[in-house]
C-alpha positions as a printed Julia matrix, in Angstrom:
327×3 Matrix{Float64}:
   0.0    0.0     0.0
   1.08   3.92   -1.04
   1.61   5.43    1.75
   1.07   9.43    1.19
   2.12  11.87    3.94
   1.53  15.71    3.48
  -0.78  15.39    0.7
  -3.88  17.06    1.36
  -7.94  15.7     0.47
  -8.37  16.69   -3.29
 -11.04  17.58   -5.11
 -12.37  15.9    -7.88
  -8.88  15.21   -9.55
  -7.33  14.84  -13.04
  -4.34  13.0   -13.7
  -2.65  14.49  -16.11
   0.8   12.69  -17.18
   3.41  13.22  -19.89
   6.66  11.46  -20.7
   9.63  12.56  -22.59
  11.2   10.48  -25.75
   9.17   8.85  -28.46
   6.57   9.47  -27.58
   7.23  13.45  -26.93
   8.0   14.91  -30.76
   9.2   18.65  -30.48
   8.98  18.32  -25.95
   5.08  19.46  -26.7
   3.88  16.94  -24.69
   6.23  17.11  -21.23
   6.25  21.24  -21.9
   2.79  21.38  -21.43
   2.47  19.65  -18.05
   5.51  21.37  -16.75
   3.74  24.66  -17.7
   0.94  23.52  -15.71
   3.36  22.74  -12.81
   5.07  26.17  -13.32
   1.86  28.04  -13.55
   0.11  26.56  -10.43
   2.88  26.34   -8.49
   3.24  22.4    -8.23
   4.29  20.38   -5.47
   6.23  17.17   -5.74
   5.18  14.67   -3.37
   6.58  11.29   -5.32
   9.65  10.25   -7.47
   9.13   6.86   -8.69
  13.13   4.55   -7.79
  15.06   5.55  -11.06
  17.16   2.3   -10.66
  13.88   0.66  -10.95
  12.63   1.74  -14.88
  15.73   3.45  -16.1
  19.21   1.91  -18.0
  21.2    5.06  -17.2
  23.86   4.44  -20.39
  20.4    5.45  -22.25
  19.23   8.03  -19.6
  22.43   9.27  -17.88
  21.83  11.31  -14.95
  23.81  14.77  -14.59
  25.88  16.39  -12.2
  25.63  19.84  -10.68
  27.11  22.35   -8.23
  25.11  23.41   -5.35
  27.0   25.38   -2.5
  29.96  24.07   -3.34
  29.32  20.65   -3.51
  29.13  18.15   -6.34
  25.65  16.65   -6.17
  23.58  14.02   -8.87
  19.95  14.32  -10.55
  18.89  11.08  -11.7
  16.18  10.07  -14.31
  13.06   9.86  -13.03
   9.63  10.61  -13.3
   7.92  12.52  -10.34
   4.53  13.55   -9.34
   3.2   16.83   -8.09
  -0.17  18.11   -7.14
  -1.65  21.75   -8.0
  -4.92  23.16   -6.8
  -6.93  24.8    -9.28
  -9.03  27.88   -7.99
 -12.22  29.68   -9.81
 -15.73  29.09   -9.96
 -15.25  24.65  -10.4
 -12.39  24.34   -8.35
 -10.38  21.13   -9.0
  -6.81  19.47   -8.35
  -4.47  17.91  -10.98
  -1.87  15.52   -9.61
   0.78  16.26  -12.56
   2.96  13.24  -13.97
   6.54  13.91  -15.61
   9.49  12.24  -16.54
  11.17  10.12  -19.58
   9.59   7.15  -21.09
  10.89   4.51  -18.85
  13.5    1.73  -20.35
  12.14  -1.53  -18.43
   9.34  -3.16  -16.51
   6.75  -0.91  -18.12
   4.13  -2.85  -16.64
   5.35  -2.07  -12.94
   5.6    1.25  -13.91
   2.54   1.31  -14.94
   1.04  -0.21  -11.8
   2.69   1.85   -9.88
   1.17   4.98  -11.19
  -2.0    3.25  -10.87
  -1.53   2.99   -7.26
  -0.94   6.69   -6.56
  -4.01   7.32   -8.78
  -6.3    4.9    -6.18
  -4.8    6.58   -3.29
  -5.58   9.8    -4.32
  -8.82   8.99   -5.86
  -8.46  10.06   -9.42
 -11.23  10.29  -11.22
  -9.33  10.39  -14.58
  -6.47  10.29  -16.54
  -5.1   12.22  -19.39
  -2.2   11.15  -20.8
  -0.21  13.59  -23.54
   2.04  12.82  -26.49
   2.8   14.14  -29.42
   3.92  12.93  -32.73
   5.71  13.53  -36.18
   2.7   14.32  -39.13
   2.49  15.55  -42.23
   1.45  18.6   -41.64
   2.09  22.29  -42.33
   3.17  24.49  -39.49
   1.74  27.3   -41.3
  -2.45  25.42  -40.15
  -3.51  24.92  -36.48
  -2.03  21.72  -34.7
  -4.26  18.71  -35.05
  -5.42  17.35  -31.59
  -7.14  14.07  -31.75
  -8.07  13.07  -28.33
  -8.89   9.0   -27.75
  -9.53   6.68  -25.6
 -10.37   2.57  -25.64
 -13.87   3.34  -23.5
 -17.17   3.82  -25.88
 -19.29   5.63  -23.72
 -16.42   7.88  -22.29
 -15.66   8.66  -26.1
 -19.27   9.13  -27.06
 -19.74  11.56  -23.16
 -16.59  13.26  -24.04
 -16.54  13.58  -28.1
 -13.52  11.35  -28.35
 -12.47   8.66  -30.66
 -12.81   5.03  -29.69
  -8.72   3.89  -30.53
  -8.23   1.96  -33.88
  -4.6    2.0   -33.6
  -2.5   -1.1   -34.08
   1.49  -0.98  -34.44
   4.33  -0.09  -32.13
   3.34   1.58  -28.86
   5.34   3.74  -26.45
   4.44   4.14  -22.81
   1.64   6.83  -23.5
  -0.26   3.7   -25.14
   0.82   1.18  -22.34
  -0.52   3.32  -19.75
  -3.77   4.06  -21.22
  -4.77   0.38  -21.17
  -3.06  -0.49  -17.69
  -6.1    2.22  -17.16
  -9.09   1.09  -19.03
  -7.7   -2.66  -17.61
  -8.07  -0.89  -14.13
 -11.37   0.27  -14.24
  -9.93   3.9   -14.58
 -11.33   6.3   -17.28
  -8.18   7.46  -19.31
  -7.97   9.77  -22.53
  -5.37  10.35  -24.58
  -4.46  13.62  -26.33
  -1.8   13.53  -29.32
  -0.23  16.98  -31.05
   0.35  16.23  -34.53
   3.9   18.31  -34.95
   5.28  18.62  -38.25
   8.04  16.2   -39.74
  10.35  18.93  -41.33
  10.82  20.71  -38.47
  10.38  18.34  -35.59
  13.33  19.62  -32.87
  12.47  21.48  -29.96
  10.59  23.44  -28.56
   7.44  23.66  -30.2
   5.25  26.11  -28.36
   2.09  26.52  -30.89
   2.34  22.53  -30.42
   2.26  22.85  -26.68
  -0.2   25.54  -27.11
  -2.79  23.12  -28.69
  -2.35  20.36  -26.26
  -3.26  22.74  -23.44
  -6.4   24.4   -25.1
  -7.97  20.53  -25.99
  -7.15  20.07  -22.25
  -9.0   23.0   -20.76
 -11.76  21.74  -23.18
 -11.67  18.47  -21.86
 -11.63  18.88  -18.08
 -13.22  22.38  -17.66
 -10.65  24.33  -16.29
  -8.83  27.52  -17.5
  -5.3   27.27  -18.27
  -3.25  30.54  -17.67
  -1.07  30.21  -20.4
   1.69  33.07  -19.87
   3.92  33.78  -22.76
   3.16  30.58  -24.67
   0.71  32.55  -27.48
   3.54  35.22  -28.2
   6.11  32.13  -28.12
   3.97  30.51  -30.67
   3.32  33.29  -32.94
   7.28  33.42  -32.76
   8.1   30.19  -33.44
   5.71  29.83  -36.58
   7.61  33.27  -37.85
  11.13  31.83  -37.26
   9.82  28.69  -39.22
   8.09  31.14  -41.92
  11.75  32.89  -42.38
  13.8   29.14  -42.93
  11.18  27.62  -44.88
  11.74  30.83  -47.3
  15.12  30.0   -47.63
  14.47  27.05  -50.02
  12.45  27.33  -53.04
  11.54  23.33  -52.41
  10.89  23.13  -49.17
   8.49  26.55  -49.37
   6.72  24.18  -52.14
   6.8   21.43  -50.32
   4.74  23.32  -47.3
   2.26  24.71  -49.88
   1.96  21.46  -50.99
   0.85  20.26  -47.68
  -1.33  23.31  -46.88
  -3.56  22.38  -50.09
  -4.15  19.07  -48.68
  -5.03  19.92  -45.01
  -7.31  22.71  -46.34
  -9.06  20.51  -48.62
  -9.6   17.79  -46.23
 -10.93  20.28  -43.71
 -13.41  21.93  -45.71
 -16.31  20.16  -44.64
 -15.52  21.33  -40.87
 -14.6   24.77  -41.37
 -18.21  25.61  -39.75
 -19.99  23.44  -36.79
 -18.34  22.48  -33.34
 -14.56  23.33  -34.45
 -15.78  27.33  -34.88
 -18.15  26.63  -31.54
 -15.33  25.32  -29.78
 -13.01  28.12  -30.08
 -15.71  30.66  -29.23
 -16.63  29.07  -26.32
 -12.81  29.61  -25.18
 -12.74  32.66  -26.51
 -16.08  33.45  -24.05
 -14.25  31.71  -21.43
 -10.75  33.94  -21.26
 -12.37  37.15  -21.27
 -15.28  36.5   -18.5
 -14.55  38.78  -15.63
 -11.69  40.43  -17.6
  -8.15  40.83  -16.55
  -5.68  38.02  -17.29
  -5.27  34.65  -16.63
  -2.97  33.77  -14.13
  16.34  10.76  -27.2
  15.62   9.13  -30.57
  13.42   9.58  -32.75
   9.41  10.17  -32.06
   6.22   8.34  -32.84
   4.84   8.39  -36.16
   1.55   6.28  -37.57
   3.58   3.73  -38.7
   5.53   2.99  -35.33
   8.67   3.88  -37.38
  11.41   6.66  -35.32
  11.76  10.06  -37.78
  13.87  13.01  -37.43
  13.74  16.51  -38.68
  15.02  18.23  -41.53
  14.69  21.7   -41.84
  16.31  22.14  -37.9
  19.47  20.99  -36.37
  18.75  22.55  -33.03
  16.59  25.2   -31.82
  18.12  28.03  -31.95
  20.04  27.55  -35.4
  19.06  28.92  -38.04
  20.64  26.52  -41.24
  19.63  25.99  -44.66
  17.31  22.78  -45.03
  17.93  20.08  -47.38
  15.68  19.18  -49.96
  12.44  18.07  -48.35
  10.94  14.08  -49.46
   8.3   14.65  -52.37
   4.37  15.06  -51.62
   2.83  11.83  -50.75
   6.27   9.89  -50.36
   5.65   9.92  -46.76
   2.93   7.78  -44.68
   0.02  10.09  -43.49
   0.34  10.67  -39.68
  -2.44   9.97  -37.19
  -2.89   9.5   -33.47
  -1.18   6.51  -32.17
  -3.57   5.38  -29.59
């Protein structure tokens, strides 16, 4: 049995859990819940035993100076709680750390346990992965989850996926397995320019999550990061004749396929988060990554975040698999 000392009664919580690596293209995913952590103040109140989950030649951990003194941070993945003020108060016990390297099913289990102690009520996991999409469009968000009625309660997809899975998809089914309601959210982030950060990505995953659980997000900087980030893509995609036609290229597609919504709940959606932010004014407080196919893919157009080089010639229209949410 957990035993959990300090941790207060919560109300009504999410789980809301994130792990770096595959399944974690451009950091979206783990960025988003340690924005949550940063914006609410989190508290860590768990570390799951790195020599448990991790092979540290894969994760290594890192050494640091503090006062003088040489001291380690290992690998692991921790769990905080933050209490969520406002008209529906709620609390989110946060999840982060790296995609474990063993004894996933442990791992799993073990998360499971703090999420009966604490009486979770559900859990959202985040990922995000490599698509073919332009950055120029809004992120696609496709939220799913192996429970029919929870899908048809909370407009979800019932999971088709088969293929390779990373811990994202483990974890959802140690949940549905467990009796516990779990959803998963996925950030489609474009191929071509896949290294991190990606804050419009980011940016996505946290609107579909205030959607989904009611609660509003204060999102800081992350809208002026975003509009940033899609300019400093804007400026190296110009650099290249091909790859500017390449993007076009993919534009044409995702506006053609999206026709058919461009009115309906999509517009609804958006207005009723629009309605949301400004009620009662003022402002709101290693590898490659998962693709459709269960293949690894890297980027092209980046070499690191902040360098700006010229991209090589990008891979044809319609050489590449179509991307979609993994589970």
């Amino acid at each position: 049995m957990i035993e959990l000392e300090g941790v207060p009664e919560l109300v009504d919580p999410v789980m809301v859990a994130a792990f770096e690596g595959w399944n974690d293209a451009g950091d979206a995913a783990s960025t988003a819940v340690a924005h949550l952590d940063r914006e609410w103040k989190g508290e860590v109140f768990a570390a799951l035993d790195a020599e448990d989950y991790y092979d540290f030649q894969v994760n290594r951990p890192t050494v640091f100076m503090e006062a003088g003194v040489r001291k380690i941070t290992w690998p692991t993945t921790r769990l905080s709680v933050v209490r969520v003020g406002g008209e529906k108060p709620r609390d989110l016990v946060l999840v982060r750390g790296i995609e474990p390297s063993m004894r996933w099913r442990s791992f799993c289990n073990e998360l499971l346990g703090f999420a009966h102690e604490l009486g979770v009520e559900l859990v959202v996991v985040l990922g995000a992965l490599l698509g073919d999409t332009p950055h120029t469009r809004p992120v696609p968000i496709s939220g799913t989850t192996s429970d029919p009625d929870l899908a048809r309660r909370m407009d979800l997809e019932e999971t088709k996926y088969e293929g390779p899975t990373g811990i994202v998809g483990v974890l959802q089914e140690a949940c549905t397995h467990a009796g516990v309601p779990a959803v998963s959210l996925w950030a489609a982030v474009p191929h071509y320019v896949s290294q991190p950060p990606n804050p419009k990505a980011t940016l996505a995953l946290l609107n579909r999550l205030e959607d989904l659980i009611d609660v509003r997000i204060p999102l800081g900087e992350l809208p002026e990061d975003a509009r940033a980030w899609q300019v400093g893509v804007d400026q190296l995609a110009a650099e290249d004749s091909e790859v500017a036609e390449y993007v076009q290229s993919l534009e044409e597609a995702r506006d053609t396929a999206e026709l058919p919504e461009a009115s309906g709940d999509a517009i609804a959606r958006e207005f009723e988060r629009y309605l949301r932010r400004h009620d009662g004014g003022g402002p709101p407080g290693a590898g490659g990554h998962a693709t459709a196919d269960g293949s690894d893919s890297t980027s092209y157009l980046r070499d690191n975040p902040g360098g700006r080089t010229r991209p090589p010639k990008p891979p044809k229209p319609g050489t590449d698999e179509d991307e979609s949410s993994e589970d």
